[in-house]
C-alpha positions in Angstrom: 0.0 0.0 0.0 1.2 3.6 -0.5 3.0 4.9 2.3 5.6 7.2 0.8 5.1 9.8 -1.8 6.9 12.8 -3.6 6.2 16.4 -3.8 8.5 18.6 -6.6 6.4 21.1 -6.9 6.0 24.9 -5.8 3.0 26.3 -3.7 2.1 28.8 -6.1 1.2 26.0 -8.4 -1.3 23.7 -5.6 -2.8 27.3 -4.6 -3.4 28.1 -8.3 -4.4 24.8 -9.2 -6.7 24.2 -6.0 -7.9 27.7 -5.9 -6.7 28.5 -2.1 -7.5 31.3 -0.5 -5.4 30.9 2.6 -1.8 29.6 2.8 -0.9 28.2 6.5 1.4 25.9 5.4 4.9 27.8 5.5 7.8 27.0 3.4 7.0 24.2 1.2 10.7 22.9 0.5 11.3 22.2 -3.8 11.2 18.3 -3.0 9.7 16.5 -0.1 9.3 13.1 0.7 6.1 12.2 3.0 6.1 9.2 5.5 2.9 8.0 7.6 3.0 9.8 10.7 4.7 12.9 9.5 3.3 16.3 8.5 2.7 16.5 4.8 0.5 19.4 2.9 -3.1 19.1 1.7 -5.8 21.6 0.6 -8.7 21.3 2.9 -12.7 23.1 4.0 -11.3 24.1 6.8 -13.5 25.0 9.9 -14.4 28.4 8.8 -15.3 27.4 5.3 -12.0 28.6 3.9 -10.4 26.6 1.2 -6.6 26.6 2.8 -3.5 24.8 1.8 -2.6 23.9 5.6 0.4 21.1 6.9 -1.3 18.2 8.7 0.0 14.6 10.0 -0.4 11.8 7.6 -2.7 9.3 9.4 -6.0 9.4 10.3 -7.9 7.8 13.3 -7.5 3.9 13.3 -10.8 2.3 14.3 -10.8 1.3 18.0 -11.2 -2.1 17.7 -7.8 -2.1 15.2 -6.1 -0.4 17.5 -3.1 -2.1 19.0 -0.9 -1.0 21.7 -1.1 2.4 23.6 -0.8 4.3 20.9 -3.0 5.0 17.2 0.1 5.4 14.7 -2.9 6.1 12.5 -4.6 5.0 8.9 -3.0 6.3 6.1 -4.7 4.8 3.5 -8.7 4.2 3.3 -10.4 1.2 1.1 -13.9 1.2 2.4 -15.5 4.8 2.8 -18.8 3.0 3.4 -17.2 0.8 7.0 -19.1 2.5 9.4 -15.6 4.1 10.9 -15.0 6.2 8.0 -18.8 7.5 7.6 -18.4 10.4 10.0 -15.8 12.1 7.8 -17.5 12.0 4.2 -19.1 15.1 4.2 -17.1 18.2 2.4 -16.4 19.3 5.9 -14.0 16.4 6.3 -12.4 16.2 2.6 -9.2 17.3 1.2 -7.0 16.8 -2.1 -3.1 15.3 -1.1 -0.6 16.9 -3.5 1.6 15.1 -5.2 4.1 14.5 -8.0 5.2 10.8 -7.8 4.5 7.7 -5.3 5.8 4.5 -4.2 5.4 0.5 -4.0 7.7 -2.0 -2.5 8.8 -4.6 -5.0 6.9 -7.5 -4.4 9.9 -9.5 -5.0 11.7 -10.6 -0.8 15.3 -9.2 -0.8 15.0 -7.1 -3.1 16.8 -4.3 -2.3 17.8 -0.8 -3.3 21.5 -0.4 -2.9 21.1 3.1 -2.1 18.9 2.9 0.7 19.3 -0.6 1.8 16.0 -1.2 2.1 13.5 -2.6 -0.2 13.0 -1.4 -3.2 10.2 1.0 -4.5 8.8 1.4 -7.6 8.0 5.0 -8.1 4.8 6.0 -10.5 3.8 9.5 -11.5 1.7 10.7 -14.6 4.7 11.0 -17.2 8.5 11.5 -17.0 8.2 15.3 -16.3 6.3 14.3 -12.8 3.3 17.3 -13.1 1.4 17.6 -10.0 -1.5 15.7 -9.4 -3.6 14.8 -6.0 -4.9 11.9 -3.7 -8.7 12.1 -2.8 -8.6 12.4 1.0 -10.1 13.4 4.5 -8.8 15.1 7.4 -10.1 15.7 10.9 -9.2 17.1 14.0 -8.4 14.8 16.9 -6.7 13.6 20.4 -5.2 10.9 21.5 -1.8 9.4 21.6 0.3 9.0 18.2 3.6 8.2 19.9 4.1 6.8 23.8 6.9 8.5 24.2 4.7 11.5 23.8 2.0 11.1 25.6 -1.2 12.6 24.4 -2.2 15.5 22.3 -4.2 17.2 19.3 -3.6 17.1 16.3 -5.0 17.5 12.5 -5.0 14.6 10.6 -5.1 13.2 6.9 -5.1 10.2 4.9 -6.3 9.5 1.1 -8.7 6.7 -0.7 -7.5 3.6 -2.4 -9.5 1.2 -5.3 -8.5 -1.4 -7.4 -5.3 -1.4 -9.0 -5.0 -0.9 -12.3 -2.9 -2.9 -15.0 0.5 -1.1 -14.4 0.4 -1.4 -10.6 -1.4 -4.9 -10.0 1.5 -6.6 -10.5 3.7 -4.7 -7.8 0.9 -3.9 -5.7 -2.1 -6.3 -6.3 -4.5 -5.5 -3.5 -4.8 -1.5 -4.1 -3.7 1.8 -5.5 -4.8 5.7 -4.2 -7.4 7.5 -5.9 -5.8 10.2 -8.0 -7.2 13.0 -9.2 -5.9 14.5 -12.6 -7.9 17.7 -13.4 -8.7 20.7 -11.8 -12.9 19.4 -12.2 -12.3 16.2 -10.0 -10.7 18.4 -7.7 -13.5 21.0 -8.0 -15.4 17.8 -7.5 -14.1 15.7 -4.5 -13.5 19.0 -1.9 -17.3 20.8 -2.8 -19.5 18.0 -4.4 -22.1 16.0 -2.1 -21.2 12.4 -1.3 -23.2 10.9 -3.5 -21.5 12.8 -6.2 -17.8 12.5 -5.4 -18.1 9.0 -4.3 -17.7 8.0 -8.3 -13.9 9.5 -7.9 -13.1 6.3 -6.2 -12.8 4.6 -9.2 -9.3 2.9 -11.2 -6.8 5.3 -12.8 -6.7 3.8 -16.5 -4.2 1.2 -16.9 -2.5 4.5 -19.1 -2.9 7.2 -16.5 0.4 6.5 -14.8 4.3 5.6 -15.8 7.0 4.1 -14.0 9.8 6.4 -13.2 13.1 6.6 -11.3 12.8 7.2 -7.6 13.4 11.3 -6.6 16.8 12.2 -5.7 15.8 12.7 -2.1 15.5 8.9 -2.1 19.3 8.4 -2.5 19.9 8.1 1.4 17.4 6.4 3.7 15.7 8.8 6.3 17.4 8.5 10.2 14.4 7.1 11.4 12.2 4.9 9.8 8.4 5.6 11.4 6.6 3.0 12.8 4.1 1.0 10.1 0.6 1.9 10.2 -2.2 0.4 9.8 -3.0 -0.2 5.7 -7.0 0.4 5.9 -7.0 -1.8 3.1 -9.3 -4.3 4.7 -11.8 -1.8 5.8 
């Protein structure tokens, strides 16, 4: 399941592109990678009906009963929007787009690993070799509880995105799933102001010609100092 993705792009192109009205988000650095449990950018409703590009943590509320441990290292990716869980957060209240430029699978192949990082490999996809932006369908809330033990607990704003069925180019690295991606500014448009019945069709497979394999971001060349804990997938639910 996607949990690592690329951003080379420049806020003056998600605000354009999203129509944003409020920035919160700071300096957005020229490439980023994202992990689960780490802050990563997204164009939300926010609570005072602004549309804001604001930087929020990348996993959303785990339901209780998958909970394990002290602590809820969160969801980042969501395969049922209709599990009762996931209900709450479907109105445009609770939706965002996840920019983007390029994201990961693991090989499916054990051992296989990259000699840079020393880990397993990833295969990297974006829409073509000049990796344009492009955005996950998701949905933030607000929230407390405890993320890390270490920690203890807090509040915090929260994200994750959709998956679907794979389409021919990713089934065979990633069988089970691949994120919803949006691809014009309309589905966009769509998925942060549409009603539920409406946006729900987004979740839907990319075309099997929507997206290319391309060579991981040079930001990939040395593996981060500390690898976050694995969340849950969300895939089953």
């Amino acid at each position: 399941m996607c949990n690592l993705y690329n951003i080379t792009t420049s806020q003056e192109a998600i605000r354009q592109w999203t129509r944003a009205l409020r920035d919160s988000l700071g300096n957005l650095e020229p490439s980023i990678d994202i992990y689960p449990n780490q802050p990563g950018p997204v164009v939300r409703n926010a609570p005072d009906g602004e549309r804001e590009l604001a930087n929020l943590l990348w996993g959303m509320p785990t339901p209780i009963e998958r909970v394990k441990g002290k602590a809820d290292y969160g969801t980042t990716n969501i395969r049922n929007p209709q599990y009762g869980h996931w209900q709450q957060y479907l109105g445009v209240e609770n939706r965002c787009v996840v920019p983007l430029t390029s994201f990961a699978e693991p090989s499916p192949t054990p051992g296989d690993k990259d000699p840079d990082t020393g880990i397993q490999k990833n295969y990297w996809f974006a829409l073509n070799e000049a990796r344009p932006l492009f955005f996950f369908a998701g949905l933030w809330t607000r929230w407390q509880g405890v993320r890390k033990v270490k920690d203890g607990p807090g509040e915090f704003e929260l994200y994750g995105f959709l998956t679907t069925r794979p389409n021919a180019l990713i089934a065979p690295i990633h069988e089970k799933a691949m994120p919803v991606i949006l691809t014009t500014q309309e589905e966009t448009e769509t998925w942060l102001s549409a009603p539920w019945s409406q946006a729900r069709h987004l979740q839907r497979t990319a075309p099997d010609d929507a997206l290319v394999i391309v060579d991981k971001p040079a930001t990939q060349i040395k593996f981060p100092p500390q690898a976050p804990q694995a969340p849950l997938q969300g895939s089953l639910f």
